[in-house]
C-alpha positions as CSV (number, residue, x, y, z in Angstrom):
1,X,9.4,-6.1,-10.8
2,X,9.2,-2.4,-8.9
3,X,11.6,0.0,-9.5
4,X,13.8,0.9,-6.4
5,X,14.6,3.9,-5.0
6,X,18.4,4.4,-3.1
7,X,17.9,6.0,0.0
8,X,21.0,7.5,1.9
9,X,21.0,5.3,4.2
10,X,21.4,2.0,2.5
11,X,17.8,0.7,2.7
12,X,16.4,0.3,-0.9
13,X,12.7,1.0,-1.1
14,X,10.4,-0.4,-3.8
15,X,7.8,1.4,-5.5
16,X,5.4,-0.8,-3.8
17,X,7.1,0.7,-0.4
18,X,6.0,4.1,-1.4
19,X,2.7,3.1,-2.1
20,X,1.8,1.1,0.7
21,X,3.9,4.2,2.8
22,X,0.9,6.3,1.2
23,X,-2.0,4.6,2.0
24,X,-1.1,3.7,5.4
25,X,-0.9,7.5,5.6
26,X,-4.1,7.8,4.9
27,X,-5.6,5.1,6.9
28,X,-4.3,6.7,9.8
29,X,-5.4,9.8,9.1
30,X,-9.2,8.6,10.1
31,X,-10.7,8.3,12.7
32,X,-12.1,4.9,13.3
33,X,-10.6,3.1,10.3
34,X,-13.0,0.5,9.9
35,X,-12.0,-1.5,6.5
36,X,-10.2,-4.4,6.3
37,X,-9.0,-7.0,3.5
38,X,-11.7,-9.2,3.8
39,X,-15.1,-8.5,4.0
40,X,-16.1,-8.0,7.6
41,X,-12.7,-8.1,8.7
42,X,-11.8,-4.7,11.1
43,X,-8.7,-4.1,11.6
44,X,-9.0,-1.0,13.6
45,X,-6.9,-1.7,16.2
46,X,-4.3,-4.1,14.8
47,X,-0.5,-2.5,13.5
48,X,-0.3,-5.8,11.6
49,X,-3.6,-5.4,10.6
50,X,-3.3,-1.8,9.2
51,X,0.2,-2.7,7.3
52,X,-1.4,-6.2,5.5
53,X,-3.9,-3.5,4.0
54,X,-1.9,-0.9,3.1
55,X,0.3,-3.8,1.3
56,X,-2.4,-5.1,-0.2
57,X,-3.8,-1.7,-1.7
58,X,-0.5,-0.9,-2.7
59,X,-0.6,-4.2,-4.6
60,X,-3.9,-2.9,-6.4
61,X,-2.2,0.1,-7.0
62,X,0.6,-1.1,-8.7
63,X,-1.8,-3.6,-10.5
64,X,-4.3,-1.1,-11.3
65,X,-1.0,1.1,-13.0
66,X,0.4,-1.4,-15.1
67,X,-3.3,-2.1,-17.0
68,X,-3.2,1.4,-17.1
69,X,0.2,1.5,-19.0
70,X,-0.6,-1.9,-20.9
71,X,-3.5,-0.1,-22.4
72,X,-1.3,2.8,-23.6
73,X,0.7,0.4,-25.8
């Protein structure tokens, strides 16, 4: 389960949030964004589009972090 962050306002955002907050940062900083989930999928000029990816990297994140920490142990 992610850890949650309070905000002031209310809204509780997940660590998964802040990830997929990041990388949809970064998609959107390039011009031309051109990758998508699936392999010849584009999803250059699709909102929806760009937040499924960002989701799903902030899945592999997340994923990616918790091998990390189970191989500390």
């Amino acid at each position: 389960m992610s850890k949650e962050v309070q905000e002031d306002n209310g809204y509780i955002e997940t660590l998964r949030d802040v990830f997929a907050g990041q990388a949809l940062c970064g998609m959107m900083s390039t011009d031309g964004y051109q990758n998508g989930i699936d392999e010849g999928t584009s999803y250059e000029d699709s909102d929806r589009g760009m937040a499924l990816c960002a989701y799903a990297l902030a899945d592999a994140m997340i994923e990616a972090r918790s091998k990390k920490i189970e191989r500390k142990s």
